[in-house]
N, C-alpha and C positions, 0 to 999 in steps of 0.2 A: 084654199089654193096653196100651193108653192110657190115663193116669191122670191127669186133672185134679184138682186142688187150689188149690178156691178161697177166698180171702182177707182182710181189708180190708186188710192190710199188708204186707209181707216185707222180709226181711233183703234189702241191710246198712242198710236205712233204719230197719228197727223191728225191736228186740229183745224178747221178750217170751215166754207160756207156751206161745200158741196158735202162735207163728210157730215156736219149739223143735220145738212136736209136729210140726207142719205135715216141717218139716228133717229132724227124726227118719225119720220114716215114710218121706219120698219117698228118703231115703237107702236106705230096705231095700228100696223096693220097684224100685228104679235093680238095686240090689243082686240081686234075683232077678230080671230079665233085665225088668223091664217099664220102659213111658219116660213119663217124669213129667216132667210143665210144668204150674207155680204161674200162678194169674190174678191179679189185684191192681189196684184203683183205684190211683190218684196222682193229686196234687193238682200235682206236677213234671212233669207232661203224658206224653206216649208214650216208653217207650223198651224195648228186651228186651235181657237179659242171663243170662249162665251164673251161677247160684254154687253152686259145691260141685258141679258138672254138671248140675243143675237149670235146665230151659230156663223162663223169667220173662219174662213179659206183662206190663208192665205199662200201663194207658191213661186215660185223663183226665178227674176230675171237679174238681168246682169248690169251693173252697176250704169255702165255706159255703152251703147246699143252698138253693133256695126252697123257701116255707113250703109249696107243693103237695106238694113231695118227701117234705120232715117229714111231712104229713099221710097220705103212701101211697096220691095220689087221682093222682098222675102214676107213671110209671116214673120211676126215678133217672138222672140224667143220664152218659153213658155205657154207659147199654144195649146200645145196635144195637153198638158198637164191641166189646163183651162178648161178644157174639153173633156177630161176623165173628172173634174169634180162636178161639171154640169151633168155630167152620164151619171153619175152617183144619186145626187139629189135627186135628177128625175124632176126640176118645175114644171109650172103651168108656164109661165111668163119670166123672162129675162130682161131685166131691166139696166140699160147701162148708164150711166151718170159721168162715163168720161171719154173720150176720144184724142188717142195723143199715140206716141209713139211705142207705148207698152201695150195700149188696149185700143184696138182699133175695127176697121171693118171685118178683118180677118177676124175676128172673136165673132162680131156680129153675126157676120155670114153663113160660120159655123152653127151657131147656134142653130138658126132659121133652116139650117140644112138637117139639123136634127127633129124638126118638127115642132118648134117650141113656138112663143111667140116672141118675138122681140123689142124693143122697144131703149129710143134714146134720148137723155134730156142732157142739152151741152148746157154746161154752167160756167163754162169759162169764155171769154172770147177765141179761142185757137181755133174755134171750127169756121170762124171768118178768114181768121190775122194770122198769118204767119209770124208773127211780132210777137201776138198775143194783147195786142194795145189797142187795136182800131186808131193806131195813130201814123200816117203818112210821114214820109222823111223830109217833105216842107212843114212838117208839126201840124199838120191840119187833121182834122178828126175823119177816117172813110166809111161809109155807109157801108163797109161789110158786104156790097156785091163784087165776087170775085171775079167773075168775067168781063167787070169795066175798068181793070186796075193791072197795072203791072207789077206782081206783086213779089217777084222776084228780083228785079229793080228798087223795089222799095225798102225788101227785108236787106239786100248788102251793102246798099247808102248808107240805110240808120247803121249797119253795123261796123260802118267805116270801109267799106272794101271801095277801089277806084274803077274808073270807068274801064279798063282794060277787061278784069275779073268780072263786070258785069255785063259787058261785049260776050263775053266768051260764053256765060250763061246763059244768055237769051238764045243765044246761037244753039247751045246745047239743045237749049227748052225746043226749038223745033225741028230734034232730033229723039224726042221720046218715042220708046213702048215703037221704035222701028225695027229691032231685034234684042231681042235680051243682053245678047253681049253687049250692044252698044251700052244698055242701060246702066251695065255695072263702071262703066266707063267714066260715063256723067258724071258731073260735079252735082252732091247733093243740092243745092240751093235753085239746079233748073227744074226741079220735080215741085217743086214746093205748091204753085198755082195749079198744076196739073194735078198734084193731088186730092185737093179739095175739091176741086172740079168731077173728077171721076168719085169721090167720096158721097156726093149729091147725088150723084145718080147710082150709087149702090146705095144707096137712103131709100130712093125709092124703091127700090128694084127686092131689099131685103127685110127691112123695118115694118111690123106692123103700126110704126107710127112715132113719128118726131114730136119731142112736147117740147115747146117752147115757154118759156118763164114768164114772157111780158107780151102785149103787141108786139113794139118794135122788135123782137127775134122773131114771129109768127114772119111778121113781113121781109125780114132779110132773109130768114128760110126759104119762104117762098121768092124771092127776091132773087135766089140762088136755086129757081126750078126745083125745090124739093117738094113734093104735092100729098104729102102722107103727115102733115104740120097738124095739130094740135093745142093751142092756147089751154095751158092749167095753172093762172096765175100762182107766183109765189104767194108764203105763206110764211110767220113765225110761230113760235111756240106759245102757248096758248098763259104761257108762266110768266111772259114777260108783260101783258096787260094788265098797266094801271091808268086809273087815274091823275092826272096830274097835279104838282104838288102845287100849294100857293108859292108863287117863286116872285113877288114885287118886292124885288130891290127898295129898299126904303132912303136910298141917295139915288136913286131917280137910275140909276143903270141898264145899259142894255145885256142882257145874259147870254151868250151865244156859247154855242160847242161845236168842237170837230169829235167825229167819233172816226177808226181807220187806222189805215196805216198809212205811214209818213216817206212818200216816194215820187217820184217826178209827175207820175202819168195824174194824180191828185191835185196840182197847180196849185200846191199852198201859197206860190209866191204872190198870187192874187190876193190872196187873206194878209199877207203880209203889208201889199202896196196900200189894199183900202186902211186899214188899221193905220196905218201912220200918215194919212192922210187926211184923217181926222181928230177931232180932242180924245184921242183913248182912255182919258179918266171917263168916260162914261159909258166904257162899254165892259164886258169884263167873259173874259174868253177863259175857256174850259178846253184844254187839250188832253180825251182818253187814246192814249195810240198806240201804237204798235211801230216799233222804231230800230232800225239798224244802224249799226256803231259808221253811216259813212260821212262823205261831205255836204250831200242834200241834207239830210236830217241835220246834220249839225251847225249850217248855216241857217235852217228853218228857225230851229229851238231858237239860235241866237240874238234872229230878230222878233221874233217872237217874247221871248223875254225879257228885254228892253221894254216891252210896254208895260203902264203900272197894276194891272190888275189880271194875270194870268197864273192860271193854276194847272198844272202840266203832269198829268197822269200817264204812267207806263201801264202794258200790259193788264188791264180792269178786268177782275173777273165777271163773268158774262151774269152770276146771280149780285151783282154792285154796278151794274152798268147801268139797269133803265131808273135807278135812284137818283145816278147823275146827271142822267138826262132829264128829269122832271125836274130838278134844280134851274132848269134853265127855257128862257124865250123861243129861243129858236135854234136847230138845229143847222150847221152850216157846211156845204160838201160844194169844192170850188174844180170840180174834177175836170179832165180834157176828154175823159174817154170812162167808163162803165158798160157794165153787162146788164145785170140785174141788180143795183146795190141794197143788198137788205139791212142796211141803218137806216134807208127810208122809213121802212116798215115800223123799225123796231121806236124810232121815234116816234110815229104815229100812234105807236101801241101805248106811249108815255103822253100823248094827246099834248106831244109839239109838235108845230111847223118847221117848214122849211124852208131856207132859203140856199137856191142851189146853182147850179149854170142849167144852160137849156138845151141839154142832147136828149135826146128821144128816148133814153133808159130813164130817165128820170122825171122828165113830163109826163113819162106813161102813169105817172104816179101825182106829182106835184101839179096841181090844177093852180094858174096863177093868179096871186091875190086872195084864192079861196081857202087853201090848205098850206098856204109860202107862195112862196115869189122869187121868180125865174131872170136872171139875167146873163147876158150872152160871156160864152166863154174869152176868160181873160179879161175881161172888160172892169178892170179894178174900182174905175173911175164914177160907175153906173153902182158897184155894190157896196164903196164908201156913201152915195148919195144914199141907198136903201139903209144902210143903219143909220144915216141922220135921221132921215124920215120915221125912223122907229124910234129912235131917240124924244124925237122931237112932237112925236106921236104918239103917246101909248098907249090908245085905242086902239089901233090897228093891231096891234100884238094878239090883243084878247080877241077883237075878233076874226082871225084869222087862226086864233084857236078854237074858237068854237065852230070854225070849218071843218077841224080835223076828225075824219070817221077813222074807227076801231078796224084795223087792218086781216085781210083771211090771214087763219091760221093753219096749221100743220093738218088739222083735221079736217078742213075744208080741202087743203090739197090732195090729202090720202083716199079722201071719198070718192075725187075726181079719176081721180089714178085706177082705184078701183072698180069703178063704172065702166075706163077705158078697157083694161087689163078679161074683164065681163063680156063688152061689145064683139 
């Protein structure tokens, strides 16, 4: 087959989970004799290049979109040029990997009108959130069903706009798609709920089929009347499975890590509150992360460092990451909100546990007390008590590692894919 794999990014310009997977997969599927070529806006205009033998498209949008773009009352700019290099290739299958304001249904739709098959796996939350957080403006975590939420109200609170501006919204919002002029009219942020709405139902109307990463997406897809859903759990790379190292602290220590990046929607401040609310000489935290120069990060690090046993890793390269992570007990992610977090995995793949909060992206993984142990978001008070108990316990460590099964890998998912891609 012809395999397109489409984008909003690619390496070597953007590193990241969805451009891994993206890499992963065209690697196997290169691999069993099929020929795979990645599509991808740039904002650095036209250019095609090989990497890793992956033949790369890439063509030209505009830095920052007009407000018609935002509002999804135009095609995005760079369409037709989208459309002359899928006419060129000639695939079997079009695969998109992203949905946002440069690659949208309009790409989709096209396609499907070309006679191809298409097919979408959202890897970010934006195909729920406007936000892009699944996190409510009273800071509460939303279950990603769009039509129980006012989500146009939710996105100008967190962004500080007053009730006048959000009167006026609402107002607008039940004023759409009643004449085109009106629509250019509109203030972008009434379209925002209406768009994802209408988006579900061109899912189904043009997709040969939504793949969803975990349960919990299968069931917010569906959750959000999209009826073309598909479950093909995630996967890592097959290079990161080891075994794990002997890591017994010989002063009696508990070993924990953050693996991530260092930003609010993560709720380090909870890692912060337990930790000093217990003897920290006996625990000893591993920070690999990924960190911007602002005030979160740098009020984190600084309570964070304060304790006596912390070792504070920038930027880890991805072949020295699962080495750090088999250094240590348990793996620790105190998050508000996730999609699909694949540090799960990749810990698993290092035959550590977890201990994590208990949203539904990550129970779909963390079985509790079998493979880690779940406790409710923000709840400091509950995940200082769990590192005593491990402290105080260091049976439970081990066997809660010997809970942990060897996680599917990249090949497991490309099989899946390709089965679908067949049907």
């Amino acid at each position: 087959m012809k395999i397109v794999q489409v984008i909003e990014n690619f390496l070597p310009d953007s590193v990241g989970g969805t451009e891994t997977y993206v890499l992963n997969i065209s690697r196997i599927f290169m691999d069993s004799g099929h020929e795979v070529h990645v599509v991808a806006p740039s904002v650095n205009g036209d250019r095609e290049y090989l990497f890793e033998g992956i033949k790369v498209h890439r063509y030209s949008i505009d830095k920052i979109a007009k407000k018609d773009e935002y509002k999804q009352i135009v095609a995005p700019k760079g369409l037709n040029q989208f459309i002359d290099i899928i006419k060129t290739i000639e695939p079997d299958v079009v695969h998109f990997n992203t949905f946002n304001r440069s690659v949208n249904i309009y790409h989709l739709k096209s396609v499907k009108q070309l006679g191809i098959k298409t097919f979408l796996t959202p890897h970010i939350s934006g195909i729920f959130c406007a936000k892009g957080s699944l996190i409510d403006y009273c800071g509460q975590r939303c279950d990603g069903i769009v039509s129980k939420h006012d989500c146009v109200k939710c996105y100008l609170k967190s962004n500080g706009y007053g009730n006048r501006t959000i009167l006026i919204s609402r107002l607008a919002e039940k004023m759409l798609h009643l004449h085109h002029s009106f629509d250019k009219m509109i203030p972008s942020p009434a379209f925002l709920k209406q768009n994802r709405l209408d988006e579900y139902n061109d899912l189904n109307k043009w997709a040969d089929g939504v793949i969803a990463l975990s349960p919990w997406i299968e069931n917010a897809l569906r959750g959000n009347g999209v009826n073309n859903v598909i479950l093909v759990r995630q996967g890592i790379s097959e290079s990161l499975m080891h075994s794990s190292d002997s890591n017994l602290d010989p002063l009696g220590r508990l070993k924990i890590i953050y693996v991530g990046r260092v930003y609010q929607i993560k709720n380090l401040e909870t890692l912060c509150d337990a930790l000093e609310s217990i003897d920290a000489d006996k625990v000893e935290l591993t920070m690999a992360c990924i960190c911007n120069d602002d005030e979160y990060t740098r009020n984190i690090k600084k309570r964070l460092m304060k304790l006596p046993h912390v070792n504070w890793y920038e930027n880890v390269p991805q072949n020295k990451l699962g080495k750090i992570i088999r250094q240590n007990d348990f793996l620790i992610l105190t998050s508000f909100s996730e999609m699909s977090p694949l540090v799960i995995l990749e810990s698993f793949a290092n035959n550590v546990p977890v201990i994590a909060t208990d949203i539904p992206p990550i129970s779909d993984n963390v079985e509790n007390t079998k493979n880690g142990i779940l406790f409710p978001v923000g709840d400091s008070l509950q995940l200082s008590q769990i590192l005593v108990d491990l402290i105080n316990n260091p049976n439970a460590k081990t066997a809660m590692k010997s809970g942990v099964k060897p996680p599917r890998t990249f090949k497991d998912v490309a099989s899946e894919l390709l089965q679908i891609y067949n049907s």
